[in-house]
C-alpha positions in Angstrom: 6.2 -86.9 -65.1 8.0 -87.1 -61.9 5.6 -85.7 -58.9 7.1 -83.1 -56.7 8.5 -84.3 -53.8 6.5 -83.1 -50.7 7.8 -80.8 -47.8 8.1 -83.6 -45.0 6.7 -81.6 -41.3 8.1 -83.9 -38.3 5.7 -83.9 -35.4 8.0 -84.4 -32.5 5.8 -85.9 -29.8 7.8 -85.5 -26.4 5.9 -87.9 -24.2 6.9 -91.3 -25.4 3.2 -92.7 -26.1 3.3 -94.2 -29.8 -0.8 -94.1 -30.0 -0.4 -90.3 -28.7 2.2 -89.5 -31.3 0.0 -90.7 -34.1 -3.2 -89.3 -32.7 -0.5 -86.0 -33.4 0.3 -86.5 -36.6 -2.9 -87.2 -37.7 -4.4 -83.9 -36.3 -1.6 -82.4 -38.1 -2.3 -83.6 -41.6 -5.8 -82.4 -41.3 -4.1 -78.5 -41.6 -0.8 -79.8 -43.2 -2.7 -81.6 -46.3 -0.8 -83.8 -48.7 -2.7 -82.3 -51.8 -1.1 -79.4 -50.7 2.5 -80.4 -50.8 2.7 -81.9 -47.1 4.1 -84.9 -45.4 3.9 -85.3 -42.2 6.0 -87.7 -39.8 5.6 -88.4 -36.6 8.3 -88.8 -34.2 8.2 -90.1 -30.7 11.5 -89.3 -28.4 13.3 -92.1 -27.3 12.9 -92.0 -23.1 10.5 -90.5 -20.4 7.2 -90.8 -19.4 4.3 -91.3 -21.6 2.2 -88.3 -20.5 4.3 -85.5 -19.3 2.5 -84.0 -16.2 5.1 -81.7 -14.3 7.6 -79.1 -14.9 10.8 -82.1 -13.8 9.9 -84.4 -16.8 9.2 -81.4 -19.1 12.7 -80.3 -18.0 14.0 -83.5 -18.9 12.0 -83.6 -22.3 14.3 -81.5 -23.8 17.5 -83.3 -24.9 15.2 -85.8 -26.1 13.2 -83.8 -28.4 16.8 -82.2 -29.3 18.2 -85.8 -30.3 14.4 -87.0 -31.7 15.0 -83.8 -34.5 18.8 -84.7 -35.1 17.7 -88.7 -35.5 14.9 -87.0 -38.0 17.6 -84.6 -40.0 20.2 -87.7 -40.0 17.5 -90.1 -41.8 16.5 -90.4 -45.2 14.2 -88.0 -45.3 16.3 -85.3 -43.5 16.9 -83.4 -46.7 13.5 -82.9 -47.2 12.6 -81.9 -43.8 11.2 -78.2 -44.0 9.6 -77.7 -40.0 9.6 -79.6 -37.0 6.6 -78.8 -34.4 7.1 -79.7 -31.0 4.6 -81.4 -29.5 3.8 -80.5 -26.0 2.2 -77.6 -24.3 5.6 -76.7 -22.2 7.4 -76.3 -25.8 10.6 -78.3 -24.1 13.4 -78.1 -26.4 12.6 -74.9 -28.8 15.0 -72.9 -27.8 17.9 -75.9 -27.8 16.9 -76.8 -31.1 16.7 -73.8 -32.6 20.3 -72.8 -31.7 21.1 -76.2 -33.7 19.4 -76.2 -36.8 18.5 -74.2 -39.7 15.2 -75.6 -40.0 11.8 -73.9 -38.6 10.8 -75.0 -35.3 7.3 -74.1 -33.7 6.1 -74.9 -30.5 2.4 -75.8 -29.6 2.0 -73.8 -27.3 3.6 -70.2 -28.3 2.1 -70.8 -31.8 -1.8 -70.9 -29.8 -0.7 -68.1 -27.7 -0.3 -65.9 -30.4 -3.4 -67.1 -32.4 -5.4 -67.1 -29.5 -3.9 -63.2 -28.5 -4.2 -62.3 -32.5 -6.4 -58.6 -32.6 -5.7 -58.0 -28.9 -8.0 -61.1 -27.4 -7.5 -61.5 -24.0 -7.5 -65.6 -23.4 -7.3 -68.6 -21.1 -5.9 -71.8 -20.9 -7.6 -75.0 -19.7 -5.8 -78.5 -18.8 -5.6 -81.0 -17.4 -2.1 -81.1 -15.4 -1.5 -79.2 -12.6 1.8 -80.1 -11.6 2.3 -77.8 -14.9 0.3 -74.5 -14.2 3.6 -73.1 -13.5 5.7 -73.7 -16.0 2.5 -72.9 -18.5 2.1 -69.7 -17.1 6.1 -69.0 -17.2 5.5 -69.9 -20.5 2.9 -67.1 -21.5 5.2 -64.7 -19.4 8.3 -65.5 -21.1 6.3 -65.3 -24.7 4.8 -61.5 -23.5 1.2 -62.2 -23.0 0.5 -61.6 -19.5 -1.1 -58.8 -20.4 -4.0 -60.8 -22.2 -3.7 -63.6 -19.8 -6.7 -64.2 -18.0 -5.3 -67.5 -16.2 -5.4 -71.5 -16.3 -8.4 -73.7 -15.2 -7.6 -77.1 -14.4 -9.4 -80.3 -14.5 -9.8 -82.3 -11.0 -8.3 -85.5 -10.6 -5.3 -87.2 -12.4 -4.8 -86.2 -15.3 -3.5 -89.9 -16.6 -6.5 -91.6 -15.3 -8.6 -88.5 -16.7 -6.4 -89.6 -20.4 -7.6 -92.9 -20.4 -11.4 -91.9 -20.5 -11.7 -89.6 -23.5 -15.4 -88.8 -23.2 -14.7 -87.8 -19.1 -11.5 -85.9 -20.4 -13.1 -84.0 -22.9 -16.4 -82.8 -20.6 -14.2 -81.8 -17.4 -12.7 -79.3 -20.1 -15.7 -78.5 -21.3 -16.4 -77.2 -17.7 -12.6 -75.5 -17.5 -13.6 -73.7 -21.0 -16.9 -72.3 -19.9 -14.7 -71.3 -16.9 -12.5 -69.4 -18.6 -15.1 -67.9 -20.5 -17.8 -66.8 -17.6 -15.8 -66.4 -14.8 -12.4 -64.9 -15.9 -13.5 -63.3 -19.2 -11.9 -64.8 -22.1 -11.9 -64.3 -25.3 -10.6 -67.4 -26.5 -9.3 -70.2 -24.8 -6.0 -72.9 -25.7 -6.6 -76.5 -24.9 -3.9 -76.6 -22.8 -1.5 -79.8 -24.1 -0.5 -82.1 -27.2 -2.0 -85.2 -26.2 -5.4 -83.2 -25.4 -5.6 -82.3 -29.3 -8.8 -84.8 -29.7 -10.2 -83.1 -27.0 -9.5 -80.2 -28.3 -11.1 -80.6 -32.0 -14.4 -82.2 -30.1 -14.8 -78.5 -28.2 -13.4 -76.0 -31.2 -17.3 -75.4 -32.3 -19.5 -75.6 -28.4 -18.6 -72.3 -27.1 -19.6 -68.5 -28.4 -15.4 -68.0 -28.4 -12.6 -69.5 -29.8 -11.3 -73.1 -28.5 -8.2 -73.1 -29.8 -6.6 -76.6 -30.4 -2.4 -76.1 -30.2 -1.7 -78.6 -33.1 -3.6 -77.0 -36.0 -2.2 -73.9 -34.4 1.5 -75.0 -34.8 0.5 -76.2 -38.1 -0.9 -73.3 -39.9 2.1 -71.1 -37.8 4.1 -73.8 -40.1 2.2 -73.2 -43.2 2.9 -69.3 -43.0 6.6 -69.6 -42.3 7.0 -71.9 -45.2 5.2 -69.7 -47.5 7.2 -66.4 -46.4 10.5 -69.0 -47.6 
């Protein structure tokens, strides 16, 4: 008996960090579950930084994370491609690749803004880049949840040199969470970033709220697209 060829998910990582892109995927397949009909790829675009860390290089993100899906859809397992998820917190490149193809694309970061919102919540972000408040915040104002929006809390220091020390990285958000929770009043709160998403799974269970990681998000806002067809 010939086994059912799996719906292939391509993680489109738009920093170009190879060990982050896998870290990705692998967070992905924990949701998107082979047993359950899933393949997940990760894809890493071709140029730019390898952490992206303010609103120019998320700018420029874009076109790559266009031509990363088209390289995807032109390879030999385009056919079987049934969702991309783009991989950073700024969602570079959903818009332009949705006008270009057919196939589902979900952004981290609307996809956790909507499950972190879900039953009226009101919620925060906390990151690690501030040379991206901004555009995060544009973000939630361009998506329509100001209105549940309690605000970002940022992690001092650099945020690449913060990267490189996980265990550092994930307490300083520790400290932005119970921010958000204490002093601004959310109800849930987003890890605020793709290559956070370890981070992100350490913290889900430590707080009385929701810590909600954006790549399981995107995924299961994958899963329920596919099954609706």
């Amino acid at each position: 008996m010939t086994e059912t060829a799996k719906t292939v998910v391509t993680v489109i990582n738009p920093n170009t960090s190879q060990a982050t892109t896998d870290m990705m995927a692998a967070i992905a397949r924990r949701t998107l579950r082979s047993e359950d009909g899933y393949e997940v790829h990760g894809r890493t675009v071709a140029e730019g930084p390898a952490m992206l860390v303010d609103e120019e290089v998320l700018r420029a993100a874009a076109p790559q994370v266009v031509r990363a899906a088209e390289l995807a859809l032109a390879g030999p397992d385009g056919a079987r491609i049934g969702a991309f998820v783009v991989s950073a917190f700024g969602d570079p490149g959903v818009e332009e690749l949705r006008a270009r193809t057919d196939v589902p694309v979900v952004g981290i970061a609307e996809a956790a803004m909507a499950e972190a919102a879900a039953s009226g919540r009101r919620f925060g972000i906390a990151t690690t880049t501030p040379g991206l408040a901004d555009a995060i915040s544009a973000r939630v104002a361009h998506l329509g949840w100001s209105g549940q929006y309690t605000g970002i809390r940022l992690t001092p220091g650099d945020p690449v040199q913060l990267a490189a020390s996980p265990e550092e990285m994930r307490e300083a958000l520790a400290e932005a969470v119970e921010t958000c929770i204490t002093k601004d009043g959310a109800e849930a709160v987003i890890i605020g970033g793709g290559p956070l998403g370890e981070a992100a799974e350490s913290l889900r269970d430590r707080f009385p709220v929701p810590v909600i990681g954006p790549i399981p998000a995107a995924c299961r806002a994958v899963r329920d697209v596919l099954a609706r067809g």
